[in-house]
N, C-alpha and C positions, 0 to 999 in steps of 0.2 A: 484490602484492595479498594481504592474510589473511581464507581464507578460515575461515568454520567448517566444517567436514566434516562432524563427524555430526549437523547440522542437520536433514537430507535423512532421516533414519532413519525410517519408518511407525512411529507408535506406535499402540498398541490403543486408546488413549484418545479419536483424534479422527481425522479421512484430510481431504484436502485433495479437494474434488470445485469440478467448475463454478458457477457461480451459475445460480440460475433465474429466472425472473418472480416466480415466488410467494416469492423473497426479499426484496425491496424493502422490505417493508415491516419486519421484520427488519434490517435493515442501516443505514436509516433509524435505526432503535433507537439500535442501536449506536454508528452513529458520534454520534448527538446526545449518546450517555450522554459520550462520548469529552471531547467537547467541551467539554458542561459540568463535564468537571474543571476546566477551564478558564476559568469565568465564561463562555462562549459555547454558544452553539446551532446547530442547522443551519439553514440557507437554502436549503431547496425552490425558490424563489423565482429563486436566482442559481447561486451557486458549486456548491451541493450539488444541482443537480434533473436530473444524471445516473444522481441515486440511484431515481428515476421511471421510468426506462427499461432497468434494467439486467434483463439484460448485451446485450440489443441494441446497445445506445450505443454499448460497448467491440469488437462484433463488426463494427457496423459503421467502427470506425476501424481495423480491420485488426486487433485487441488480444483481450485475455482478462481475465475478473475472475473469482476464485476464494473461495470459505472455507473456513474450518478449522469444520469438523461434527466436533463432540466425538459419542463412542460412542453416548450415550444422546439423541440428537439437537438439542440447541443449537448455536447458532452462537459460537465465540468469536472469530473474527477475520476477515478479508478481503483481499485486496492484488489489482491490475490492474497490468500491463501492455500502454503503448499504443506505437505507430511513430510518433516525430516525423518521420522520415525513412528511410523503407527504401532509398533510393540511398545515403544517408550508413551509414548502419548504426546509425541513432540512435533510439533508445528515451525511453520515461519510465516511473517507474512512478507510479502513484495508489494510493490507499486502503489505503492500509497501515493499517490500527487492528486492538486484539486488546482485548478487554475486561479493566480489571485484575487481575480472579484468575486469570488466564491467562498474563502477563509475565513472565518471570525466571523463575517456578517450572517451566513447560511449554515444550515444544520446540512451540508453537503458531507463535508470531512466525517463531523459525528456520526451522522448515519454509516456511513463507508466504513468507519471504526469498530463502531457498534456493530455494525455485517461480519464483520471478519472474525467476532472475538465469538459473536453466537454459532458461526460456520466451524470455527474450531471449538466449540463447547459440544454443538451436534454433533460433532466426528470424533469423539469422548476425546481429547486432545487435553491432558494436563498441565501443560506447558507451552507458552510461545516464547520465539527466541527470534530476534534479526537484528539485523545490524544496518545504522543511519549515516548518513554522511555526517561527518563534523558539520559541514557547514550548515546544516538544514536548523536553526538553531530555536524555530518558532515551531519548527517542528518536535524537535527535542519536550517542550514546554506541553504539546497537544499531549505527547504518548504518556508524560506523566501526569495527567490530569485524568486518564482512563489505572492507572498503576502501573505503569510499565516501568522500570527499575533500569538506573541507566550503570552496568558495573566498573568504569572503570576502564575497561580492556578496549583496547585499539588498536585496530589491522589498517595497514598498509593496501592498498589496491593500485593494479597497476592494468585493468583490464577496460581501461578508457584509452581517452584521447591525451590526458593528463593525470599523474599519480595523485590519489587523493586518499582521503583516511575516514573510517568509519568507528564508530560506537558501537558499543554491544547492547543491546536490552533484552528484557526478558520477563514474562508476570504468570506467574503461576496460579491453575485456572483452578485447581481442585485444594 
């Protein structure tokens, strides 16, 4: 497994805290800006309207959702952590997006990464498993630079605004 190490390092620029209620609509933002890199938008409606309820959603499925709160208080990024399976020891994560002045140049993403993989390490989780848009393809590059293992296998999604198709990964924690 490669990991990054000093992903995890606090910088002064931004601290990784909980999500609140009064983030929603924040978040909302972000991931739609995400999107429409992408010719898409979000769906309140369907696939995105856990973004209405957060972080109760993620607390009640046993899980956590986080952001990266930059210094001077914006939000540049987010990631969750949920239990497919706590008898199995199998995890997922969601909401990984960091807005683009924040990619590559800032330890935003690594940290958020790094949060999520030590959140399911503490919650003895041997496995994580979720699934990427195709199109997220800088994306793709990030998760294998932490080990995440891309298999292959691609589903069909019809739970937006436009059908779109996903990846599978998955890195084995024990």
């Amino acid at each position: 497994m490669t990991m990054i190490s000093e992903s995890h390092i606090p910088s002064s620029d931004f601290h990784i805290r909980q999500v609140k209620p009064s983030d929603s609509k924040v978040l909302i933002e972000l991931i739609d800006s995400v999107y429409r890199e992408y010719g898409d938008k979000i769906c309140l409606e369907n696939f995105d309207s856990d973004l209405l309820r957060v972080p109760d959603i993620y607390h009640e499925q046993g899980g956590e959702i986080v952001v990266a709160e930059l210094a001077n208080g914006p939000i540049a990024g987010v990631h969750a952590v949920v239990p497919l399976s706590i008898q199995l020891g199998l995890y997922t994560f969601r909401r990984l997006y960091v807005l683009p002045q924040y990619r590559g140049t800032t330890r935003v993403g690594y940290s958020l990464m790094h949060w999520a993989i030590e959140y399911a390490q503490q919650a003895s989780a041997s496995r994580v498993e979720f699934w990427s848009d195709t199109r997220f393809k800088r994306a793709h590059r990030f998760f294998e630079k932490f080990g995440f293992s891309k298999t292959g296998e691609v589903r069909q999604c019809e739970d937006s605004w436009e059908p779109y198709s996903e990846y599978f990964f998955y890195l084995n924690l024990k």
